[in-house]
C-alpha atoms as an extended CHARMM CRD file, in Angstrom:
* protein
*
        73  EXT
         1         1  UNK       CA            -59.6150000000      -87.0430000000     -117.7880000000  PROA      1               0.0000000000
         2         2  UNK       CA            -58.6940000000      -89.8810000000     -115.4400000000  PROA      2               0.0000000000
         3         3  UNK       CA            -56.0800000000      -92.0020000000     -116.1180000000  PROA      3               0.0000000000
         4         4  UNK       CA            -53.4240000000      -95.0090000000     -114.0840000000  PROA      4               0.0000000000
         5         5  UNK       CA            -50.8600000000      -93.1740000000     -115.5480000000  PROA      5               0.0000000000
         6         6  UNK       CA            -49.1330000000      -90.4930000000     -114.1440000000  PROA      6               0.0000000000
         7         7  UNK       CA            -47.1090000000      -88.5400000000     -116.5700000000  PROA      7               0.0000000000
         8         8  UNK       CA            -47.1980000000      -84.4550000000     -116.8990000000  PROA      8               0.0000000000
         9         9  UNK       CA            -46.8930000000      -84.9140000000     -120.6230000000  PROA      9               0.0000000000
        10        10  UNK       CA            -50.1690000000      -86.4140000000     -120.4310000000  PROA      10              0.0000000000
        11        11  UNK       CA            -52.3040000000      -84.3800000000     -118.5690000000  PROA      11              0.0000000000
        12        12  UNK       CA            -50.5130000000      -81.4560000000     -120.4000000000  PROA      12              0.0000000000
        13        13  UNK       CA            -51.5410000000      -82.9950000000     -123.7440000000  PROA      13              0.0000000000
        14        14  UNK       CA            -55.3040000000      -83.5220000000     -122.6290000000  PROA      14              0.0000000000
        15        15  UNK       CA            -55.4730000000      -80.2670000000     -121.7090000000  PROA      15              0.0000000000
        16        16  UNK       CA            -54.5070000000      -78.8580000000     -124.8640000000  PROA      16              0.0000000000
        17        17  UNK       CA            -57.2980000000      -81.2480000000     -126.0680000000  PROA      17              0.0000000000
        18        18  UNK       CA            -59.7380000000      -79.7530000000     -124.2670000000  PROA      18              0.0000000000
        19        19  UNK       CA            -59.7370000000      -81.7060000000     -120.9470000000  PROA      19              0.0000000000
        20        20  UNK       CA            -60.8890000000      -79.4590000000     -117.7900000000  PROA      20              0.0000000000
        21        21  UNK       CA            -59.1220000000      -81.2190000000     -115.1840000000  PROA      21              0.0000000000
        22        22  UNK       CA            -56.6070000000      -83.9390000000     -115.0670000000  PROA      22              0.0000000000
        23        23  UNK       CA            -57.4900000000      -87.3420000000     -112.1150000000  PROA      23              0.0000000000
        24        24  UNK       CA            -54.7930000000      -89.5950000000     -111.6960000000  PROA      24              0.0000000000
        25        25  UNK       CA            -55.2800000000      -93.0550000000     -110.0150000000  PROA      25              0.0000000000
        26        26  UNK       CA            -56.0530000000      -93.8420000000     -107.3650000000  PROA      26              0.0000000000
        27        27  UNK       CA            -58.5000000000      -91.0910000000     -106.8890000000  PROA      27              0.0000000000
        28        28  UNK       CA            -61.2810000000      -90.0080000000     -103.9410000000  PROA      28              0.0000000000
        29        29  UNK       CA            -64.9390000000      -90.3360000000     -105.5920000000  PROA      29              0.0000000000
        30        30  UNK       CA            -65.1500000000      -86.8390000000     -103.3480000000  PROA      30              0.0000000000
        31        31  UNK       CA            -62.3140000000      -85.3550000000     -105.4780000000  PROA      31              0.0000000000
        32        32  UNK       CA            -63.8860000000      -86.0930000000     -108.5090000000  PROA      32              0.0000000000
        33        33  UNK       CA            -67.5560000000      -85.0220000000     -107.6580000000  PROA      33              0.0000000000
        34        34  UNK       CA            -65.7180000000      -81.5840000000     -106.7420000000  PROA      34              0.0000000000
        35        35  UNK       CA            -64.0160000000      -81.0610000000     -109.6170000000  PROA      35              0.0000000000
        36        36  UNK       CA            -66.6130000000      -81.8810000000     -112.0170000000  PROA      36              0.0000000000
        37        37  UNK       CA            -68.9560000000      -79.6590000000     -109.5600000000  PROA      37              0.0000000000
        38        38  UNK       CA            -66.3510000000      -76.5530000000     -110.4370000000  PROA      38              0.0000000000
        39        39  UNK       CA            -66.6360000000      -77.4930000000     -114.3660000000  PROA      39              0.0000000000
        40        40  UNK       CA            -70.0370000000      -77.5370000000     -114.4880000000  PROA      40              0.0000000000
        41        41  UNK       CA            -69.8410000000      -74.1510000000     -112.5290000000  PROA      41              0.0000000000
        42        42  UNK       CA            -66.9270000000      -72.8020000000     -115.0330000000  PROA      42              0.0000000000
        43        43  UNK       CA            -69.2890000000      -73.5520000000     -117.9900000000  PROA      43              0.0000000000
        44        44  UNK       CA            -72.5730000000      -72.3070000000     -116.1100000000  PROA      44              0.0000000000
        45        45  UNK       CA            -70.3060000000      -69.0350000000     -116.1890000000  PROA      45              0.0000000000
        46        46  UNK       CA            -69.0880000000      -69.0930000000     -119.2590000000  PROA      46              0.0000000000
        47        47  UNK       CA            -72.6520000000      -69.4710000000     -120.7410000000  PROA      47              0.0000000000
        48        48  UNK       CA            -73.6890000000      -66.7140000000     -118.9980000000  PROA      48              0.0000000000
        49        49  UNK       CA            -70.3530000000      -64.7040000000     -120.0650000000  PROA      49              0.0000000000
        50        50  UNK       CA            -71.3690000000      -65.3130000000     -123.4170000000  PROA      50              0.0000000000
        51        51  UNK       CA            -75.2720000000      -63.9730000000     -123.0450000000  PROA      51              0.0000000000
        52        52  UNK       CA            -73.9900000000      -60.6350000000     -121.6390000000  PROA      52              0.0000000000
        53        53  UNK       CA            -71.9970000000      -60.2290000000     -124.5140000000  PROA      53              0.0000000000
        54        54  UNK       CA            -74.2130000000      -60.9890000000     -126.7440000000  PROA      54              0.0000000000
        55        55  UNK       CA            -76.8760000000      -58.6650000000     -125.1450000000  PROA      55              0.0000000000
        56        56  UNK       CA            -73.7880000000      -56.0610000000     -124.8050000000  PROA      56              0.0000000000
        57        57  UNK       CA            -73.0760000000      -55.6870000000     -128.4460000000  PROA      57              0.0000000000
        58        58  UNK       CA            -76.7070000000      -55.7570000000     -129.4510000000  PROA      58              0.0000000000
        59        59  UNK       CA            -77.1260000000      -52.8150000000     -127.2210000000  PROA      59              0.0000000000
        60        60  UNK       CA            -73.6110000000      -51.1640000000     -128.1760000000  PROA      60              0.0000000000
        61        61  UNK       CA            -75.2220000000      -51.6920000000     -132.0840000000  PROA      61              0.0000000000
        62        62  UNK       CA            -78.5520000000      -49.5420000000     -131.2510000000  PROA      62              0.0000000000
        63        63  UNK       CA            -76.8160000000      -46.9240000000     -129.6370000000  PROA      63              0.0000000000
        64        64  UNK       CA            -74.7190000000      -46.7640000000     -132.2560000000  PROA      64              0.0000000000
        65        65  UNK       CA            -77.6780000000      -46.3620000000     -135.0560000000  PROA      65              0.0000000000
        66        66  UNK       CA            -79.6430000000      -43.7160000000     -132.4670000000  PROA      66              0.0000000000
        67        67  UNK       CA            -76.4400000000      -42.1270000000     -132.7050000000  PROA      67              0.0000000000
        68        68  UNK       CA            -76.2570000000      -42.1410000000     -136.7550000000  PROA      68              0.0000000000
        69        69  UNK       CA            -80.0180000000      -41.3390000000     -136.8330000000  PROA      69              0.0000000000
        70        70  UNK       CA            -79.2710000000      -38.3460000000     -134.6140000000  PROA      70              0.0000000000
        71        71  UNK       CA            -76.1180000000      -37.0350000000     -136.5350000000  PROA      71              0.0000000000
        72        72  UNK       CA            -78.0060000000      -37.7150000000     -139.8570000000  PROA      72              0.0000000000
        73        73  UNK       CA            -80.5700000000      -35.0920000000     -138.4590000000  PROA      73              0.0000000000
């Protein structure tokens, strides 16, 4: 979020909305590339956070029915 004003209530009220970062006026065109760089790269992570997980359970879920077959017998 950029904004003129520069208030904590408001940047701690966008980021309870969901904002990633909070630019207050005037601002460098550098500082903002950079932090938008660094949310890209914390939602490139996240992503991938998420796939491990995913492929984490589904793994955790056949060992766990190996494990049933193997008890059943």
């Amino acid at each position: 979020m950029i904004t003129a004003v520069v208030y904590v209530d408001s940047a701690v009220a966008a980021m309870k909305q969901g904002a990633y970062d909070f630019v207050a006026k005037p601002f460098s065109l550098e500082d903002v590339l950079m932090r938008v760089e660094r949310a890209l790269e914390r939602r490139a992570m996240r992503i991938q956070e998420r796939r491990h997980r995913r492929m984490l359970e589904n793994r955790v879920g056949e060992q766990t029915q190996q494990l049933q077959t193997q008890f059943k017998e």
